[in-house]
N, CA, C and O of each residue as an XYZ file, in Angstrom:
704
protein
N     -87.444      4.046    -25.925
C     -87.817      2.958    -26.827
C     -89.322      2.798    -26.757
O     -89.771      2.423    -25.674
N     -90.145      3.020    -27.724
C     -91.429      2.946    -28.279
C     -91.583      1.456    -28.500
O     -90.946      1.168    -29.514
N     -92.203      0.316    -27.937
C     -92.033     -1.007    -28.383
C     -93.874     -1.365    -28.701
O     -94.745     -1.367    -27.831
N     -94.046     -1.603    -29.979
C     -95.379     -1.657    -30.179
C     -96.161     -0.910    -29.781
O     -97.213     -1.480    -29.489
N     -96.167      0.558    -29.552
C     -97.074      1.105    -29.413
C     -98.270      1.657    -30.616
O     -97.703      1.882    -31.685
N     -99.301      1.835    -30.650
C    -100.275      2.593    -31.670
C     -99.947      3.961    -31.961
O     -99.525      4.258    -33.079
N    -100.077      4.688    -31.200
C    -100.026      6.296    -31.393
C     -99.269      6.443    -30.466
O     -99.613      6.279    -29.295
N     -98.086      6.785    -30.842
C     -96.698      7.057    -29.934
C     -96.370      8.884    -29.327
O     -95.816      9.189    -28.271
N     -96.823      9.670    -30.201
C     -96.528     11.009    -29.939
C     -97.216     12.045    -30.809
O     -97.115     12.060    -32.036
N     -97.897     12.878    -30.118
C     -98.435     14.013    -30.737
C     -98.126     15.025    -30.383
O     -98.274     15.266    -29.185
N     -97.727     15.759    -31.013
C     -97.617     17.495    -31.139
C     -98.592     17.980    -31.473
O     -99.182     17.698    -32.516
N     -98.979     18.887    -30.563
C    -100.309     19.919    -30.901
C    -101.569     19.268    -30.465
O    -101.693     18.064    -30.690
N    -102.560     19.950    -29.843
C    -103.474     19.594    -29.224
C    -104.803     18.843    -30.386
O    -105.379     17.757    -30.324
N    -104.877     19.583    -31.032
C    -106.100     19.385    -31.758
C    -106.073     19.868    -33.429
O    -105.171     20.547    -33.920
N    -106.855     19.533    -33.910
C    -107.055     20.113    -35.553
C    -107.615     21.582    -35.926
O    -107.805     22.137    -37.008
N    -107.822     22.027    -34.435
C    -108.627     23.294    -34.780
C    -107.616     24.397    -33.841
O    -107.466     25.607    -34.012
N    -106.918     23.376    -32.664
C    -105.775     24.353    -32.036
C    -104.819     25.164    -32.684
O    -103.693     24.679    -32.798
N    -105.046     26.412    -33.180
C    -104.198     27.028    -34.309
C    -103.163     27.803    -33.354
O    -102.025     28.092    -33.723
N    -103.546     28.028    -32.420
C    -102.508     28.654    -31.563
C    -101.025     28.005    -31.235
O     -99.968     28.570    -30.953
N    -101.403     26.346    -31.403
C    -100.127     25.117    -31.235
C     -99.313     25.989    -32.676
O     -98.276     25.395    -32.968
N     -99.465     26.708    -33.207
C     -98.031     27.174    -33.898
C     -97.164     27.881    -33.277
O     -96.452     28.627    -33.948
N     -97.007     27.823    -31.842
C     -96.161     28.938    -31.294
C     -95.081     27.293    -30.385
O     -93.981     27.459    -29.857
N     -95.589     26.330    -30.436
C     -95.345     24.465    -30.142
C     -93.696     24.570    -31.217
O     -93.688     24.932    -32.393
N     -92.527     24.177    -30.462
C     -91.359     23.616    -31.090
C     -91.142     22.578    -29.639
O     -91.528     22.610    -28.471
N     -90.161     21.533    -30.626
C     -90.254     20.361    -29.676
C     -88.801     20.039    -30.353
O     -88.189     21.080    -30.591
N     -88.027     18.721    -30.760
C     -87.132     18.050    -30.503
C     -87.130     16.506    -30.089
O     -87.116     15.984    -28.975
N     -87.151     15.871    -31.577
C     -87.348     14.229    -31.117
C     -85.996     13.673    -31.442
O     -85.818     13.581    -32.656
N     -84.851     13.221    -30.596
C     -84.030     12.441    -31.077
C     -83.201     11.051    -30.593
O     -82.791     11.276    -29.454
N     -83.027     10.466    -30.782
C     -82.153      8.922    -30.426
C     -83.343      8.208    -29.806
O     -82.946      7.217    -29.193
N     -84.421      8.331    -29.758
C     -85.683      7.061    -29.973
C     -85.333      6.072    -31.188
O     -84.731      6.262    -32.246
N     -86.017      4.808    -30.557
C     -86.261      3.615    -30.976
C     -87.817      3.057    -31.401
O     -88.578      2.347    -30.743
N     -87.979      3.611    -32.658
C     -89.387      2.880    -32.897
C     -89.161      1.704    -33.192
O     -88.313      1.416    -34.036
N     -90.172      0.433    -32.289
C     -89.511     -0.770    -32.529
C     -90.800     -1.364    -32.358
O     -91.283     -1.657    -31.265
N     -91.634     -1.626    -34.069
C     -92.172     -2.224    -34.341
C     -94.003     -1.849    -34.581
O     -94.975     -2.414    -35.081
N     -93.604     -0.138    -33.654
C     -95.239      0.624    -33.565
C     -95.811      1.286    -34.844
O     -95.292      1.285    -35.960
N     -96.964      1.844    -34.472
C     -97.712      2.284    -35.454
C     -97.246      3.546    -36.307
O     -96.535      3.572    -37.311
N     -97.626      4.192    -35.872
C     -97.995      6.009    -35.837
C     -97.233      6.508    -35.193
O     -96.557      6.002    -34.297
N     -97.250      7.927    -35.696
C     -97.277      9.291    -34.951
C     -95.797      9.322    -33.913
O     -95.689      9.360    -32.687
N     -94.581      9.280    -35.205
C     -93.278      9.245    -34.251
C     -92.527     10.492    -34.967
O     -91.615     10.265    -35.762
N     -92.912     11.739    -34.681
C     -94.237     12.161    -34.035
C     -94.983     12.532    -35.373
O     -94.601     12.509    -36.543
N     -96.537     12.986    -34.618
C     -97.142     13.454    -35.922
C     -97.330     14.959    -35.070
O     -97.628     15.150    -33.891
N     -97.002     16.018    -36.272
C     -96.978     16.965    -35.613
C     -98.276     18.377    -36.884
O     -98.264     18.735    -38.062
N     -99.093     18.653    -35.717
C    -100.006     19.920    -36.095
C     -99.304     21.326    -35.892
O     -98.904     21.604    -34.761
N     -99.163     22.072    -36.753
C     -99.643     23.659    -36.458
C     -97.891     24.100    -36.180
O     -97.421     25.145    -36.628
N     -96.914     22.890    -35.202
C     -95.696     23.621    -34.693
C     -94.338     23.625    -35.335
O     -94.095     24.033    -36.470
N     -93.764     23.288    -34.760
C     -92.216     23.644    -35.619
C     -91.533     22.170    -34.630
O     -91.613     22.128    -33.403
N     -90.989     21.238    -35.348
C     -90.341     20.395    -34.848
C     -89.221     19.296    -35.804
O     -89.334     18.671    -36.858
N     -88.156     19.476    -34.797
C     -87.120     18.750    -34.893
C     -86.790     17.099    -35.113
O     -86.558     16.412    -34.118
N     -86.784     16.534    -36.394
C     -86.564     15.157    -35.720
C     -85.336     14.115    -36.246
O     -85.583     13.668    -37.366
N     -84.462     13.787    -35.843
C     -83.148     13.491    -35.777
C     -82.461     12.106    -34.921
O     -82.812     11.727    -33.804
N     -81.568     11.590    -35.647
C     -81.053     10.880    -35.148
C     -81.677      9.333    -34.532
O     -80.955      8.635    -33.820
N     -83.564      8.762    -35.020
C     -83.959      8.408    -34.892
C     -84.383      7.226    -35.336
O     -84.581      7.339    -36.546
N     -84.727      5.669    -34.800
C     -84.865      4.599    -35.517
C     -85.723      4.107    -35.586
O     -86.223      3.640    -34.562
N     -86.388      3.943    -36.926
C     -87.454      3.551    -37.316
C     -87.873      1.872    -37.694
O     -87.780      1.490    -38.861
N     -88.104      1.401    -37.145
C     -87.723     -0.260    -36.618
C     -89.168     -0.983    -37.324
O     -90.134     -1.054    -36.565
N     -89.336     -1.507    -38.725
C     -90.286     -2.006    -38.580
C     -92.004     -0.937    -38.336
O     -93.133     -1.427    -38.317
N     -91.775      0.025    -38.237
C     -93.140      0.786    -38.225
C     -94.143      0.590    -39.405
O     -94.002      0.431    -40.617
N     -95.293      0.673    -38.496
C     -96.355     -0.346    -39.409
C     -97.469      0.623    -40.414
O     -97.751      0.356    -41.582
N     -97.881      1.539    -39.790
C     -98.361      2.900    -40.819
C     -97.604      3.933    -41.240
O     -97.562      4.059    -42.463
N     -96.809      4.943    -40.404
C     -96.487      5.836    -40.941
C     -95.394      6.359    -39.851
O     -95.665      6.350    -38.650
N     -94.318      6.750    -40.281
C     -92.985      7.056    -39.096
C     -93.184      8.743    -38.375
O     -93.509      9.190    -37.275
N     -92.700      9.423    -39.972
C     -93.250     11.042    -39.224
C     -94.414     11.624    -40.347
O     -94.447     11.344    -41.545
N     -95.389     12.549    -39.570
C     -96.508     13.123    -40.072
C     -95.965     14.255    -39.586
O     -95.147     14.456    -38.689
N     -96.667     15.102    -40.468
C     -96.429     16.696    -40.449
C     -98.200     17.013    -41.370
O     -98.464     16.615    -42.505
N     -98.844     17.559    -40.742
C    -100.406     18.479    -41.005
C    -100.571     19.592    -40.439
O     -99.795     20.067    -39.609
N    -101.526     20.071    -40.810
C    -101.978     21.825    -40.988
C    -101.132     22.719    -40.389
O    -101.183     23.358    -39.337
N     -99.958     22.583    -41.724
C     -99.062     24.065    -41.667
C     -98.017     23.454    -40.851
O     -97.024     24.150    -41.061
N     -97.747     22.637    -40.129
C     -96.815     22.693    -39.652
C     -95.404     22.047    -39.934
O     -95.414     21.030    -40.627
N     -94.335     22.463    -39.533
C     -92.631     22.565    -40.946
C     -91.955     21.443    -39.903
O     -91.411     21.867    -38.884
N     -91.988     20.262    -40.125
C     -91.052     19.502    -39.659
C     -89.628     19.054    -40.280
O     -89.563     18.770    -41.476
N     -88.632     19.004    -39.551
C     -86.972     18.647    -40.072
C     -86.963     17.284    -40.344
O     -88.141     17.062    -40.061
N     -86.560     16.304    -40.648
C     -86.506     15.040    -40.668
C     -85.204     14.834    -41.130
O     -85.044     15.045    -42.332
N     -83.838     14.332    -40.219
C     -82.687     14.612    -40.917
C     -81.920     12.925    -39.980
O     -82.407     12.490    -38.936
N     -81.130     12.506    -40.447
C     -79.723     11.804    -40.148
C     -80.921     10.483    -39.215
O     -80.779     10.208    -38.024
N     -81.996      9.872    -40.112
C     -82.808      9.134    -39.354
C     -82.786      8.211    -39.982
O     -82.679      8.249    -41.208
N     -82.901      6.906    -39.147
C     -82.487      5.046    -40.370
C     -84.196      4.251    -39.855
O     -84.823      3.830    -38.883
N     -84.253      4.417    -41.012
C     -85.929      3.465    -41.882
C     -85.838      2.237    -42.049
O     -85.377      1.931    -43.148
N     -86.149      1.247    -41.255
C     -85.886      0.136    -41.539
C     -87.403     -1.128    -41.614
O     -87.950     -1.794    -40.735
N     -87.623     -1.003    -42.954
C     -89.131     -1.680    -43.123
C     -90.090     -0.932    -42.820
O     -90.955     -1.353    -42.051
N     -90.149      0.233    -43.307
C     -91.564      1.021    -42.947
C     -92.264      2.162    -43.885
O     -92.074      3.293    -44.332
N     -92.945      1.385    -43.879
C     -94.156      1.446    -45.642
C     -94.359      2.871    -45.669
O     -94.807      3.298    -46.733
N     -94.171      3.588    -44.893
C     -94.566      5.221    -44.895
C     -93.469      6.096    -43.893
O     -93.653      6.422    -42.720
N     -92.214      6.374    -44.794
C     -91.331      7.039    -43.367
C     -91.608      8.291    -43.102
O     -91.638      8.858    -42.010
N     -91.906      8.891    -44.660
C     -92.727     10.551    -43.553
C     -94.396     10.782    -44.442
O     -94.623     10.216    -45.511
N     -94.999     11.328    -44.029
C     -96.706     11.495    -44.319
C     -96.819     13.242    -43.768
O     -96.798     13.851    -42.698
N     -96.923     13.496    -44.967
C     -97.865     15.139    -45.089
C     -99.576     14.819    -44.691
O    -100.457     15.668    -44.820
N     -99.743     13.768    -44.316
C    -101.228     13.878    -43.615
C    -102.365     14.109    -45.438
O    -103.562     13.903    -45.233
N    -102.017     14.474    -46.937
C    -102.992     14.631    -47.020
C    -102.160     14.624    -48.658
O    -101.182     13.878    -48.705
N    -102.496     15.394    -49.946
C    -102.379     14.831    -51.015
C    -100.435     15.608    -51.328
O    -100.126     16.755    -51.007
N     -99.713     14.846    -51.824
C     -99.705     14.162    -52.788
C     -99.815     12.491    -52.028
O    -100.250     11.571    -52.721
N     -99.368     12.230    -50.539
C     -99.310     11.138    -49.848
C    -100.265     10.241    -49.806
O    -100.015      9.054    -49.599
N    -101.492     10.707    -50.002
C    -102.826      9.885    -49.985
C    -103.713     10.524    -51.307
O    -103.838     11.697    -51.660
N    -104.263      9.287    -51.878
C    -105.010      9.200    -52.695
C    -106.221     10.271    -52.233
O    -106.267     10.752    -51.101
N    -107.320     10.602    -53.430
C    -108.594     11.581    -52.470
C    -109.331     10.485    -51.912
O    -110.211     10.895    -51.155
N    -109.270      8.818    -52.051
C    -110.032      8.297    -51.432
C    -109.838      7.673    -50.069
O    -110.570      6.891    -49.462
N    -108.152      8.445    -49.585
C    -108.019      7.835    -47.973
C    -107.200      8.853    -47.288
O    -106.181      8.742    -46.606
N    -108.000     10.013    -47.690
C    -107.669     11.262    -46.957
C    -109.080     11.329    -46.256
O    -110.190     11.132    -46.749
N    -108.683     11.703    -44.811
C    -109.995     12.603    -44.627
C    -109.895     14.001    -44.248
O    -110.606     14.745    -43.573
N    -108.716     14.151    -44.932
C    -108.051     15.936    -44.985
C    -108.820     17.132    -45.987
O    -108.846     18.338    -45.738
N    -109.267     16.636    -46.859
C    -109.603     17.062    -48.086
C    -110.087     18.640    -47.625
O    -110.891     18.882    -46.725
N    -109.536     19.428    -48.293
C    -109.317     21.083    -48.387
C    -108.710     21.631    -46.639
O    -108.967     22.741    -46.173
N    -107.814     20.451    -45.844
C    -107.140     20.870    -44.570
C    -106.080     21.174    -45.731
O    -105.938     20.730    -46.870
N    -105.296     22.257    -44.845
C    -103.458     22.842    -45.142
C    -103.012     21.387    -44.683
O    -103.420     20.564    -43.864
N    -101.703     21.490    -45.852
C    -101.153     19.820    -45.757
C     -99.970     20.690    -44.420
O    -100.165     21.694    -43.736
N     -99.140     20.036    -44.480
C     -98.207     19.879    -43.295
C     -96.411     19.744    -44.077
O     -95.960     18.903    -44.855
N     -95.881     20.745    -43.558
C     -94.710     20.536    -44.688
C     -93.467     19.749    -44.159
O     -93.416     20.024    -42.960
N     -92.534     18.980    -44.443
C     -91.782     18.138    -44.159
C     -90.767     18.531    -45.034
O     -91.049     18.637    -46.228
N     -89.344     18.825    -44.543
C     -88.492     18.199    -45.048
C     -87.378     17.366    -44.496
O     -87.017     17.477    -43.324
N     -86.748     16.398    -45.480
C     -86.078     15.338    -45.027
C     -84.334     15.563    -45.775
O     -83.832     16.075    -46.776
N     -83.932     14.873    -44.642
C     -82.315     14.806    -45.529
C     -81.488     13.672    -44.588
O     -81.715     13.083    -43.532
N     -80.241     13.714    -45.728
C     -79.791     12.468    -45.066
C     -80.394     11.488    -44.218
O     -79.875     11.123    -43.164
N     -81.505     11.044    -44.669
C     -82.272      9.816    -43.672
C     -81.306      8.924    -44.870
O     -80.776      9.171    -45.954
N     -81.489      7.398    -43.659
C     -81.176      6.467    -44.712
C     -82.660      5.104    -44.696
O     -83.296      4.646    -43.747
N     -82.741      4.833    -46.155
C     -84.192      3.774    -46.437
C     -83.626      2.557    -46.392
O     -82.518      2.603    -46.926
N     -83.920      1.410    -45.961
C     -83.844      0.000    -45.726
C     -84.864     -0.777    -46.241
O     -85.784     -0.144    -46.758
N     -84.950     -2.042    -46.236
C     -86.049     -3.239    -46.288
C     -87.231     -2.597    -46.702
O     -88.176     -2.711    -45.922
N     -87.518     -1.605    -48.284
C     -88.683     -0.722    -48.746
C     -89.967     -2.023    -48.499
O     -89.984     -2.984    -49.268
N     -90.576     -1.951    -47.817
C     -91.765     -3.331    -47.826
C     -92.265     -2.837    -49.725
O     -92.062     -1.909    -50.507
N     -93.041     -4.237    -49.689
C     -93.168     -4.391    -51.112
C     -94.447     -3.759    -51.302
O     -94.784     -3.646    -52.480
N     -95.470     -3.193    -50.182
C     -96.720     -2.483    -50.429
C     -96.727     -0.971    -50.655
O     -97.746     -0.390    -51.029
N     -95.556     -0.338    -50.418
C     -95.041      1.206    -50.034
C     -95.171      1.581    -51.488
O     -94.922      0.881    -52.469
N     -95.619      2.850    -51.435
C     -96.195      3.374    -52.616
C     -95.352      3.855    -52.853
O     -94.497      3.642    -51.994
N     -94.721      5.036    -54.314
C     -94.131      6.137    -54.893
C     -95.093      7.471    -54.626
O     -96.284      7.263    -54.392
N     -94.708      8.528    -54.651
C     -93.115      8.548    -54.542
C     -92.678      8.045    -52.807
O     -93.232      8.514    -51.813
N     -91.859      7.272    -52.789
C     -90.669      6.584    -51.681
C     -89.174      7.357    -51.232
O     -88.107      6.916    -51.658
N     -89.241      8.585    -50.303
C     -90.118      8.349    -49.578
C     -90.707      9.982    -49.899
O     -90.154     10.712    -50.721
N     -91.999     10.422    -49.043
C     -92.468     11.172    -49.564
C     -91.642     12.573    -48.898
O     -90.951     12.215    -47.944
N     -91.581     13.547    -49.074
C     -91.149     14.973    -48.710
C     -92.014     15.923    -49.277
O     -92.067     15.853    -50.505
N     -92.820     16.931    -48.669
C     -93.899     17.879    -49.032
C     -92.695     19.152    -48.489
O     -92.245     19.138    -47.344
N     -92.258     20.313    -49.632
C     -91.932     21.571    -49.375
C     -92.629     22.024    -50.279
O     -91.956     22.741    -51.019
N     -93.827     21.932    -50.615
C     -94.268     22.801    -52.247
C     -95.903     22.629    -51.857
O     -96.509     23.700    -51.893
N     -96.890     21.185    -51.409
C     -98.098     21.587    -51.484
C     -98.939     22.170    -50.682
O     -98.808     22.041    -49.465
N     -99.763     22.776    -51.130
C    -100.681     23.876    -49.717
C    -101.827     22.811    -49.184
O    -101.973     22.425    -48.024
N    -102.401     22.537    -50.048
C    -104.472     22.059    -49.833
C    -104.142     20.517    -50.463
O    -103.299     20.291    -51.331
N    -104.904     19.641    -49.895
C    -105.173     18.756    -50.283
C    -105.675     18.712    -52.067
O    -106.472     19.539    -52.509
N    -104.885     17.312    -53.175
C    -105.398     18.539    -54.226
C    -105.256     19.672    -54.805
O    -105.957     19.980    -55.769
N    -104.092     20.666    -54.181
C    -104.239     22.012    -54.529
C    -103.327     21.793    -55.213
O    -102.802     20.719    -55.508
N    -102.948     23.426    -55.676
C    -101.793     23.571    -56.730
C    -100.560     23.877    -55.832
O    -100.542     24.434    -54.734
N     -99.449     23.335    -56.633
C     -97.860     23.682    -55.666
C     -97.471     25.097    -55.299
O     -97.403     25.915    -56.217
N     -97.173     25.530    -53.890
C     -96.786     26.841    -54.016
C     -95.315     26.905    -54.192
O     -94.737     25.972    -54.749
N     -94.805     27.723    -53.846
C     -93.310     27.665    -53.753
C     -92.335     27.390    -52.413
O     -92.352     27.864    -51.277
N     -91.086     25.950    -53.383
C     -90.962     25.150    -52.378
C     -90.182     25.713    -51.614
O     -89.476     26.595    -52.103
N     -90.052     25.407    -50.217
C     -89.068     25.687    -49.278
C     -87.931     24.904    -49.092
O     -87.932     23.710    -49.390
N     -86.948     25.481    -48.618
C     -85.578     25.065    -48.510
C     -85.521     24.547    -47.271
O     -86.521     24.349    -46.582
N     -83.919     24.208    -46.794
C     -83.365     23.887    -45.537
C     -83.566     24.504    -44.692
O     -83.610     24.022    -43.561
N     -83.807     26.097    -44.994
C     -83.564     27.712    -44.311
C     -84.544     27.356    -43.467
O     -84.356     27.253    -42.254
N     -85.860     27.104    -44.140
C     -87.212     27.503    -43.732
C     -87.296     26.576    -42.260
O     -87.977     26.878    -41.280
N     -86.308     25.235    -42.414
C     -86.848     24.497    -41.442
C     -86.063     23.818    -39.920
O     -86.441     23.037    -39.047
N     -84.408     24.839    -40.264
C     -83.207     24.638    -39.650
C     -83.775     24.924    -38.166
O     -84.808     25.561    -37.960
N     -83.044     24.426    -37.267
C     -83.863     25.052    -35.540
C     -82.593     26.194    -35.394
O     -81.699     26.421    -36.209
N     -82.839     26.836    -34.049
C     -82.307     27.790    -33.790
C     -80.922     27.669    -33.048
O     -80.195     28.635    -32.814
N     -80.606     26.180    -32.660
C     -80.230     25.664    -31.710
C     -78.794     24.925    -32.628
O     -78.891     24.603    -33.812
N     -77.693     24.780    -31.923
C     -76.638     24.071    -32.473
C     -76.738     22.690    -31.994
O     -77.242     22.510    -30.886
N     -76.257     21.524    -32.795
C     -76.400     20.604    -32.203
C     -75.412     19.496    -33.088
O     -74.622     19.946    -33.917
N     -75.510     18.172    -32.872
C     -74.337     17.489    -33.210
C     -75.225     15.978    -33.454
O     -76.001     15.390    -32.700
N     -74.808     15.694    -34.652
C     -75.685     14.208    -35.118
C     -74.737     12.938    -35.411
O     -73.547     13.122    -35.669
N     -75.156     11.967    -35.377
C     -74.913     10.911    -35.574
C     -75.032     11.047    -36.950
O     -75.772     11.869    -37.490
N     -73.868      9.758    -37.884
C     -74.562     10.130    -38.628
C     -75.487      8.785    -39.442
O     -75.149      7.604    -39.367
N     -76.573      9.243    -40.127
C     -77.776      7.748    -40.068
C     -77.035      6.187    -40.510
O     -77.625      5.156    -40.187
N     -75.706      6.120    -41.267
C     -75.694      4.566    -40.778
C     -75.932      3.854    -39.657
O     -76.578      2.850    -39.356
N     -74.907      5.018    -38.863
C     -74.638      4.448    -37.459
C     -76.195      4.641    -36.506
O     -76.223      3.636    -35.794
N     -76.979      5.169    -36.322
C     -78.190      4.791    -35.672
C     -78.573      3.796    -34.892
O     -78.779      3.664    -33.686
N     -78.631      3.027    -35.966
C     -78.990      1.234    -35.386
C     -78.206      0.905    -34.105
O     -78.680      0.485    -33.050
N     -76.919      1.172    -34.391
C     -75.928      0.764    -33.245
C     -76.207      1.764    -32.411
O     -76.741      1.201    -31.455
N     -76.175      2.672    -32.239
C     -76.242      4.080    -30.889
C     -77.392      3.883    -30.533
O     -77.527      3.674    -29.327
N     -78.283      3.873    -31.147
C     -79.694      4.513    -30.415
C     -80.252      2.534    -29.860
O     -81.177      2.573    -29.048
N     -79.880      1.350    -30.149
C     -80.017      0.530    -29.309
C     -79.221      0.317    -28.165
O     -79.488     -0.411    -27.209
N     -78.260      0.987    -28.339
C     -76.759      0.483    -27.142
C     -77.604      1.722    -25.756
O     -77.513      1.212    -24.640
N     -78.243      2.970    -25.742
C     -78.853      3.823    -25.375
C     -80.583      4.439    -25.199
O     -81.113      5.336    -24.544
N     -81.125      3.242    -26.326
C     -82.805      3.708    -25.785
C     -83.515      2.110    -25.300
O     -83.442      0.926    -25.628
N     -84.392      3.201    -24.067
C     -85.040      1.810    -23.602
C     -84.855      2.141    -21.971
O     -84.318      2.997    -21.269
N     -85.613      0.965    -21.823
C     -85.385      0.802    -19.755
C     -84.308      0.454    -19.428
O     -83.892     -0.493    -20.096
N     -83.431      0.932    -18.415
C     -82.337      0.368    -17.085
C     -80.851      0.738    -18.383
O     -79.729      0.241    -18.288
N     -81.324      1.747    -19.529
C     -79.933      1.841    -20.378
C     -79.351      2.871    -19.897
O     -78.138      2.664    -19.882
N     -79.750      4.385    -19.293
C     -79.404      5.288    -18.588
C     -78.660      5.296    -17.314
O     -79.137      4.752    -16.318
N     -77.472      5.908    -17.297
C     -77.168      5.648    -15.672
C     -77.678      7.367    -14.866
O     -77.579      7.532    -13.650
């Protein structure tokens, strides 16, 4: 359980670490409850994110930038003005990027479920990038499920139920 934190999780070292593309990770049954950012924001790697609750988050839930293919699947959004962010255009205007000609970051999402859309959250709601390259640039060709499935078998909740599992289980003294 993430409880007000600012910058909760990063993948990948840096903006220039190009080598973090060889980086796969796995985020699931967290509790964002009430924080900023970066659950996770991920550079350059390949990552998983699932089964996860998005509580009130105040900028942006998941980021995905330069090049890197994040999953976003069976996850419950509840009040949060930005549930996934490609870091750069179609997500941000050119005047609140400071990405401009970085590789955007590709995301795709499924079965998430959206809640309490705050009334400041822009269109498109929510966002999913499988198609743009460059900040600005032209669409390449989009990617599928294929591109972003892990290698690994695994077993989900499915996103109604969230709310109930991942509070009955994340947090201090919930583990035995």
């Amino acid at each position: 359980r993430f409880v007000k934190t600012q910058k909760s999780c990063v993948v990948g070292h840096s903006n220039s670490a190009t080598a973090d593309v060889a980086i796969t990770a796995t985020f699931h049954h967290n509790w964002f409850d009430g924080s900023s950012s970066r659950h996770p924001r991920v550079r350059f790697g390949r990552v998983h994110v699932y089964n996860n609750l998005y509580d009130g988050c105040t900028t942006y839930g998941v980021g995905s930038a330069y090049g890197a293919k994040v999953l976003v699947e069976y996850n419950y959004f509840d009040g949060v003005q930005l549930p996934t962010d490609i870091c750069t255009y179609p997500a941000k205007e050119s005047n609140e990027s400071n990405l401009q000609g970085s590789v955007a970051g590709y995301l795709y999402a499924t079965q998430d479920v959206f809640v309490n859309r705050p009334a400041k959250a822009k269109d498109p709601y929510p966002l999913t990038n499988v198609q743009y390259e460059k900040y600005g640039g032209a669409a390449g060709a989009a990617l599928t499920y294929a591109d972003f499935k892990p290698g690994y078998e695994y077993v989900v909740t499915p996103a109604a139920d969230v709310p109930e599992v991942v509070k009955a289980g994340a947090g201090y003294g919930k583990l035995t």
